[in-house]
N, C-alpha and C positions, 0 to 999 in steps of 0.2 A: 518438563520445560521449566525454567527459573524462573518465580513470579518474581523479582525483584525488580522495583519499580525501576530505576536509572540505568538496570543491566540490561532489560527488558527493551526499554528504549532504543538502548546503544543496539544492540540486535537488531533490531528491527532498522533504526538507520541504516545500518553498514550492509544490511542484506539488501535495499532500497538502491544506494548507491553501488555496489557490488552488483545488481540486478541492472541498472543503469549503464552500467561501463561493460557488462556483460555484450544487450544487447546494440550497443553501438558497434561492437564489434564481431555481428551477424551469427551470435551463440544465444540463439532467440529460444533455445530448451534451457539451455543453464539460465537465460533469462531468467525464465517461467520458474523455475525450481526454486532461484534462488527471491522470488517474488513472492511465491507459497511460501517460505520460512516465516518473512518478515509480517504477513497474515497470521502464522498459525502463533508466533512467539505472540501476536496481539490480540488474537483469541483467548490464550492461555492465560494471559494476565489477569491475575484476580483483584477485583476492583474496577470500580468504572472511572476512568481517567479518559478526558480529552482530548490529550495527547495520544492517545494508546486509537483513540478511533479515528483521531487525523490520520497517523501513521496508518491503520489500517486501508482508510482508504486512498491514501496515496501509491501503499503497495497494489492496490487491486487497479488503479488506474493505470500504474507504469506496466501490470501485467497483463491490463488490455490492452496497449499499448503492442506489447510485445509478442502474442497472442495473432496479434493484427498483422501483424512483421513476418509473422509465420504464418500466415495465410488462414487462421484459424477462429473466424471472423466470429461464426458463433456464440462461441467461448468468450472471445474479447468483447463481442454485445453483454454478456453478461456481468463481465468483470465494471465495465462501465457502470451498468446499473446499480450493481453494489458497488460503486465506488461514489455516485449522484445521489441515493438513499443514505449513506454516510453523514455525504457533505451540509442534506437536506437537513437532517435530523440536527448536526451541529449548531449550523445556522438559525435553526428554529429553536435551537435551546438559549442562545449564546449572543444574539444578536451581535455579534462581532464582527467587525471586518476582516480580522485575520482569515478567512474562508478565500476573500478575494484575491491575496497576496499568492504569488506563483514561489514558496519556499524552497523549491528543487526539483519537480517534474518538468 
């Protein structure tokens, strides 16, 4: 996987969105698939960056999201939780508001 910080990104956006327009239109497996990309390319990223765990947990929310759509509620409980431990962690680092802002889910 490319550790490179801005390609890294872009990855993981385009698989988010791609994962989004997916399951709007009821490909809630390519969803899911393409929601594990944008996870794993944020895993694989060496460094600890922000960005890289926002992005994370945004993918894991739209893949609870989707997860859900697919009847596969379990699953999508968990994706939640790691996507609310995510946001939890940021928030307590960063004291920021950008956490509140809806960027694109």
């Amino acid at each position: 996987m490319n550790t490179n910080g801005a390609e890294t990104i872009e990855l993981a956006e385009r698989s988010i969105y791609n994962g989004i327009r997916q399951g709007t239109r009821g490909l809630y497996e390519d969803a899911i698939n393409t929601f594990d990309r944008a996870v794993v390319a944020c895993q694989t990223f060496n460094g600890d960056s922000y960005a890289m765990r926002l992005l994370a947990a945004r993918a894991l929310g739209n893949k609870g999201a989707a997860l859900g759509d697919f009847e596969r509620n379990s699953e999508a409980m968990a994706c939640y939780d790691a996507a609310i431990a995510i946001y939890r962690q940021l928030a307590g680092q960063s004291g920021s508001s950008d956490l509140t802002v809806d960027h694109q889910t």
